[in-house]
DOVO-524892 format. One record per residue (C-alpha): residue number from 1; z, y, x. Coordinates in steps of 0.1 Angstrom, whole numbers, plus 2048, in hexadecimal, padded with zeros to 3 digits. Each point is the difference from the previous one (the first is absolute). Layout:
% residues N
+-----+-----+-----+-----+
: pos :  zz :  yy :  xx :
+-----+-----+-----+-----+
: NUM :   Z :   Y :   X :
...
+-----+-----+-----+-----+
END
This chain:
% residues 249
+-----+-----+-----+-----+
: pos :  zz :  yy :  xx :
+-----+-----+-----+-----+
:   1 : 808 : 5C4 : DE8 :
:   2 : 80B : 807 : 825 :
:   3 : 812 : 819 : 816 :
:   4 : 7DF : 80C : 80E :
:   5 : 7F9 : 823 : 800 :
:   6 : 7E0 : 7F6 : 80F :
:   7 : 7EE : 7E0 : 7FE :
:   8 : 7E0 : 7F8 : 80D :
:   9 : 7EF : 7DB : 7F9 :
:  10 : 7E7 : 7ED : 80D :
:  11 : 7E9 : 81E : 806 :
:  12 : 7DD : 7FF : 815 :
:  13 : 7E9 : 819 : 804 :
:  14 : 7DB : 7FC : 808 :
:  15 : 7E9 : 817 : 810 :
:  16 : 7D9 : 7EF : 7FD :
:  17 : 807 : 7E1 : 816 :
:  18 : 81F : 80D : 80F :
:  19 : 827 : 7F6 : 7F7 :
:  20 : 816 : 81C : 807 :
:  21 : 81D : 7F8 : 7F0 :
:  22 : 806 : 7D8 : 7FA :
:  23 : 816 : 7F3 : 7E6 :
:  24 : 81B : 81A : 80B :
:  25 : 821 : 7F9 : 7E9 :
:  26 : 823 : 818 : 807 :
:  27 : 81C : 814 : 7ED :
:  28 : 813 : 81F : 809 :
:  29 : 821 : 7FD : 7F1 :
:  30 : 818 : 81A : 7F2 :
:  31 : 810 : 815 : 819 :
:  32 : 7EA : 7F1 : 821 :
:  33 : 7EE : 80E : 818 :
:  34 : 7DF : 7E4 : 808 :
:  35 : 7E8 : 801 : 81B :
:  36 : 7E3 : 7F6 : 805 :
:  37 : 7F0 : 7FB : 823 :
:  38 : 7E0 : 7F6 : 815 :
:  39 : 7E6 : 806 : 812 :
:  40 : 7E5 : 81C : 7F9 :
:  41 : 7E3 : 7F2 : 7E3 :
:  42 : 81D : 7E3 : 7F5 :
:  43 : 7FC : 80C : 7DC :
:  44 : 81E : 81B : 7FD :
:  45 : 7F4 : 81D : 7F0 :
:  46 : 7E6 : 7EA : 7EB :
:  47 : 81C : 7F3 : 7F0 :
:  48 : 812 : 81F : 7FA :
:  49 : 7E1 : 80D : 7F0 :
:  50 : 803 : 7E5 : 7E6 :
:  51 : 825 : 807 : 7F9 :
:  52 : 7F9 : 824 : 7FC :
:  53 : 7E6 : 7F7 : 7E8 :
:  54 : 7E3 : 80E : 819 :
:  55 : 7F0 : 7DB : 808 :
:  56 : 7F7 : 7E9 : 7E4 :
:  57 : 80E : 7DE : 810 :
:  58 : 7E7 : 7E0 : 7FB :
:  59 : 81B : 7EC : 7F7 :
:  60 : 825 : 803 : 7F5 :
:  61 : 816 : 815 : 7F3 :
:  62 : 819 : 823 : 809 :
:  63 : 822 : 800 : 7EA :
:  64 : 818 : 81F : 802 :
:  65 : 822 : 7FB : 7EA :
:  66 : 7F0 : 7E2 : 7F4 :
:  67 : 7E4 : 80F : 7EF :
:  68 : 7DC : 7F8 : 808 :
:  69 : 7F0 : 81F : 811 :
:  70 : 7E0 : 7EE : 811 :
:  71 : 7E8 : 80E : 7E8 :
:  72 : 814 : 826 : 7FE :
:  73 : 7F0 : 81F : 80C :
:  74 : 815 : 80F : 820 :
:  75 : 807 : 820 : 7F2 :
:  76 : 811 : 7E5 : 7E0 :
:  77 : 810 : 7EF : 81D :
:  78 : 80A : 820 : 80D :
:  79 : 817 : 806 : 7DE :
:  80 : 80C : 7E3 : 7FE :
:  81 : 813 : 806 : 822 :
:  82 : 7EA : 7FA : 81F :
:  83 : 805 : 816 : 81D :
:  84 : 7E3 : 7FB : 81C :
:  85 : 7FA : 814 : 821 :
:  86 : 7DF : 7F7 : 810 :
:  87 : 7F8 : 7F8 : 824 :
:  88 : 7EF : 81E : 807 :
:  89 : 80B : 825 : 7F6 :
:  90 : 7F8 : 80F : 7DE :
:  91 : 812 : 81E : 802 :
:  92 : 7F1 : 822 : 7F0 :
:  93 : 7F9 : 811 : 822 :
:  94 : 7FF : 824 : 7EC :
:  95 : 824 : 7FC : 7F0 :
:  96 : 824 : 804 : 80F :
:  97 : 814 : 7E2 : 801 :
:  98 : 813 : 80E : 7DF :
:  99 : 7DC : 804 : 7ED :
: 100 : 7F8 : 7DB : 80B :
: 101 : 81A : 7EE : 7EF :
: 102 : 7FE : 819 : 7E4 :
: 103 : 7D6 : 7F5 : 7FB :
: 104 : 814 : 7DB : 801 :
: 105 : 814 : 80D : 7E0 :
: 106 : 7E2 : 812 : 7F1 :
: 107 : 7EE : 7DE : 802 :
: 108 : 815 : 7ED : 7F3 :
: 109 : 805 : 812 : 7E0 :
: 110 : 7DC : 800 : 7FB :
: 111 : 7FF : 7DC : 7FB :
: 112 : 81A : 801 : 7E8 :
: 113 : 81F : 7F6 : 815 :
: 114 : 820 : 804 : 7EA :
: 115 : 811 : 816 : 816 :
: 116 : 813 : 81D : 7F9 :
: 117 : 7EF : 816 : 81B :
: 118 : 7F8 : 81C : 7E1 :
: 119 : 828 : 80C : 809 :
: 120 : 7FB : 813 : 81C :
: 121 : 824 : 801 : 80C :
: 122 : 7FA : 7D9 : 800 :
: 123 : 7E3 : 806 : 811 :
: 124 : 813 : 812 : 81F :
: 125 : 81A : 7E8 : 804 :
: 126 : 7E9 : 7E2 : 7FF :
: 127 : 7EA : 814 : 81C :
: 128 : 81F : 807 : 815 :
: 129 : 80F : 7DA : 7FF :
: 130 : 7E4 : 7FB : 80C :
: 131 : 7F9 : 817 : 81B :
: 132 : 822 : 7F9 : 80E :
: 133 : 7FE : 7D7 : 7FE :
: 134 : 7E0 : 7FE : 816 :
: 135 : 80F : 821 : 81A :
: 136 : 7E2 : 816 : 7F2 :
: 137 : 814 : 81F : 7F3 :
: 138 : 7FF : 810 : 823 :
: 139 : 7D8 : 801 : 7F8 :
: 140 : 7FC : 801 : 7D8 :
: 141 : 7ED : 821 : 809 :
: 142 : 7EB : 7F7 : 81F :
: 143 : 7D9 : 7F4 : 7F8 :
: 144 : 7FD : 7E0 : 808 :
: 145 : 7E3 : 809 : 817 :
: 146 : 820 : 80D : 816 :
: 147 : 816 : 7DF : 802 :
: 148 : 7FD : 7E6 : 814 :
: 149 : 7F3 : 7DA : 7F5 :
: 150 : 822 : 7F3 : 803 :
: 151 : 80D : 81B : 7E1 :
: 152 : 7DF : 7FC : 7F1 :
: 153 : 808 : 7DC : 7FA :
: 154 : 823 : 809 : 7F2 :
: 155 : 7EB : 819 : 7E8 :
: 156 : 7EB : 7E7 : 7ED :
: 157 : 820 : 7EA : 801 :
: 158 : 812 : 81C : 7EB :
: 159 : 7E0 : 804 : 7E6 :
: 160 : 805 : 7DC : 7FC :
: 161 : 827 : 805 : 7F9 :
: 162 : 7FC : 81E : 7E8 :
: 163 : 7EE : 7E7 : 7E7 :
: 164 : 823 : 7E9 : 800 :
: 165 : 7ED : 7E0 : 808 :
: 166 : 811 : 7DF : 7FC :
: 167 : 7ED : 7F5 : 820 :
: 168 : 7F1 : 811 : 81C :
: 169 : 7E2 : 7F1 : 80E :
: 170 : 7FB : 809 : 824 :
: 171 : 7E3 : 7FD : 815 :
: 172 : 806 : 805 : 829 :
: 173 : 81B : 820 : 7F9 :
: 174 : 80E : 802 : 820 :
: 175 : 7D7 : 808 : 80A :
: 176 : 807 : 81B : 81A :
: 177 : 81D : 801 : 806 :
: 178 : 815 : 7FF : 821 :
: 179 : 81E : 7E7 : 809 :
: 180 : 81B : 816 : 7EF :
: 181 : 7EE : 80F : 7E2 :
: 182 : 7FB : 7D5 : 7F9 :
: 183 : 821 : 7FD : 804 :
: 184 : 80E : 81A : 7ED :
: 185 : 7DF : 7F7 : 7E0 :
: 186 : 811 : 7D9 : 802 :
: 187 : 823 : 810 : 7F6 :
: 188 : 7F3 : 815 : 7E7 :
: 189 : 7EE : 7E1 : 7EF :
: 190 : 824 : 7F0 : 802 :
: 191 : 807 : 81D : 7EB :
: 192 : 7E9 : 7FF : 7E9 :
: 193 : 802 : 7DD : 7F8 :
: 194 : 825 : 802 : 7FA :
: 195 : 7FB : 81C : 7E7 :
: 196 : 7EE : 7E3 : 7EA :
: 197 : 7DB : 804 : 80E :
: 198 : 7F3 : 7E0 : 806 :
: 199 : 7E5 : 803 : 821 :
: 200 : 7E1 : 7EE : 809 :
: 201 : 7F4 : 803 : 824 :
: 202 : 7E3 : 7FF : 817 :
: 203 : 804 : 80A : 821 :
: 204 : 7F8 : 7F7 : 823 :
: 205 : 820 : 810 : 813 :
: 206 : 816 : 7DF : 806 :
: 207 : 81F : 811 : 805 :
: 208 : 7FB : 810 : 7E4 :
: 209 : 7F9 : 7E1 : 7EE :
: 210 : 818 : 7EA : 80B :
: 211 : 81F : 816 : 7FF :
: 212 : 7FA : 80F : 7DC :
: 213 : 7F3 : 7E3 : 7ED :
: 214 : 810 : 7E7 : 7E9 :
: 215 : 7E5 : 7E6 : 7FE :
: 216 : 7DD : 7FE : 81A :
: 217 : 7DD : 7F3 : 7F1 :
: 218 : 7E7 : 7FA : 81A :
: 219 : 7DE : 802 : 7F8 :
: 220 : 7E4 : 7F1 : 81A :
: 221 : 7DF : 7F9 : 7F1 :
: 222 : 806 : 80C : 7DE :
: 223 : 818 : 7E6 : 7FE :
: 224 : 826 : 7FF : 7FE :
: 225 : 80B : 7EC : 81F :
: 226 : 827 : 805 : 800 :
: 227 : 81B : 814 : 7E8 :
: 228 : 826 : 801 : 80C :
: 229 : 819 : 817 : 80A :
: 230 : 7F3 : 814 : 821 :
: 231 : 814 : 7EA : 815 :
: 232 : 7F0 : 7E0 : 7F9 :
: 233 : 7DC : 812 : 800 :
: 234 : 806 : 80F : 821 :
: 235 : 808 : 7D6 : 809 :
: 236 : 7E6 : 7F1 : 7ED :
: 237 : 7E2 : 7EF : 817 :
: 238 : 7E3 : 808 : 7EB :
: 239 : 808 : 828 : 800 :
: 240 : 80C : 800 : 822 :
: 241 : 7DB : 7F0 : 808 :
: 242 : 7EE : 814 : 7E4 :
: 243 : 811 : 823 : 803 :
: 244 : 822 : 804 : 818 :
: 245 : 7F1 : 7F1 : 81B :
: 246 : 7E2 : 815 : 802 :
: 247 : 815 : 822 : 7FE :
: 248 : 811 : 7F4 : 823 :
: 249 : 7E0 : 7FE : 80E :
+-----+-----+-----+-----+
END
């Protein structure tokens, strides 16, 4: 047994002759926001895919709340309390903003989430916490073909929230956004974490990064090269070498 909300171990994935991912081992804890960073084709978003349960790793094994979910569908994964936003946008171009997080609800009770989304006044609230937490009420009736890529990103955000993950798995969410929508996204994170939502982070914005996160893994390779809090990343040789040093270029 451990305090891991999420643990992964000793997973590789192999593609043909090709390693992308390497004998990667972390943990997300309870009420932690951790990153992990580097460079583009280092292996992030392959190994998101085999948390989610979209990549069959080669080797190793994904445990959430201590149970064994490698060989668990994603939309299992999904009920059990997985949250995931992906890199690029998914949003339902034809719907309001409203109508895409209520599709998010509509989903979930299709695979058999226990839920109690059948009571509509529930239903409202849940919607409206949820507009208000990620600053979306202002556009709840606005298509999403009308907002900009900075709300969009706060939109699949909130579909993810309406399922009352455990753990939010992010992949590059501050993607298009400017200096002070970033800023503002990292507080909001804050937020959410403190509410009991544990988050799991991909993302290339440093600042970002380094002023919202608990614990940094960096990734180079498909290998984990350094963990540690972002002060002693942002110190250590091999990232400065790998990955810090190259974004001051």
């Amino acid at each position: 047994m451990t305090n891991d909300v999420l643990a992964v171990d000793n997973i590789s994935v192999q593609f043909g002759g090709h390693i992308a991912v390497n004998d990667v081992s972390l943990s997300v804890k309870p009420g932690t926001i951790t990153g992990l960073i580097g460079p583009n084709g280092a292996g992030k978003t392959t190994l998101f895919n085999v948390i989610s349960g979209l990549l069959t790793p080669t080797d190793g094994s994904v445990h959430f709340m201590d149970q064994d979910i490698t060989s668990l569908a994603p939309h299992k994964r999904a009920r059990l309390g997985i949250g995931r936003t992906f890199q690029r946008l998914e949003l339902f171009n034809s719907l309001s903003v409203i109508d895409n997080i209520r599709v998010s609800i509509e989903i979930s009770n299709q695979w058999g989430h226990i839920r109690p989304y059948q009571d509509e006044p529930f239903t409202k609230a849940e919607i409206s916490r949820v507009l208000d937490i990620t600053g979306l009420d202002s556009v709840r009736n606005t298509m999403a073909t009308e907002i900009p890529t900075g709300q969009a990103r706060l939109v699949e955000l909130a579909r993810a929230l309406i399922l009352q993950p455990k753990i939010l798995l992010l992949d590059e969410p501050a993607s298009g956004q400017n200096d002070q929508e970033t800023e503002t996204f990292g507080l909001l994170l804050r937020k959410i974490c403190e509410s009991g939502v544990s988050i799991f982070l991909v993302e290339h914005d440093m600042a970002l990064v380094m002023n919202t996160c608990d614990e940094v893994n960096v990734l180079d390779f498909g290998s984990i090269i350094a963990k540690g809090t972002p002060t002693e990343i942002q110190e250590h040789e091999l990232v400065i070498e790998a990955y810090l040093g190259a974004k001051k270029q």
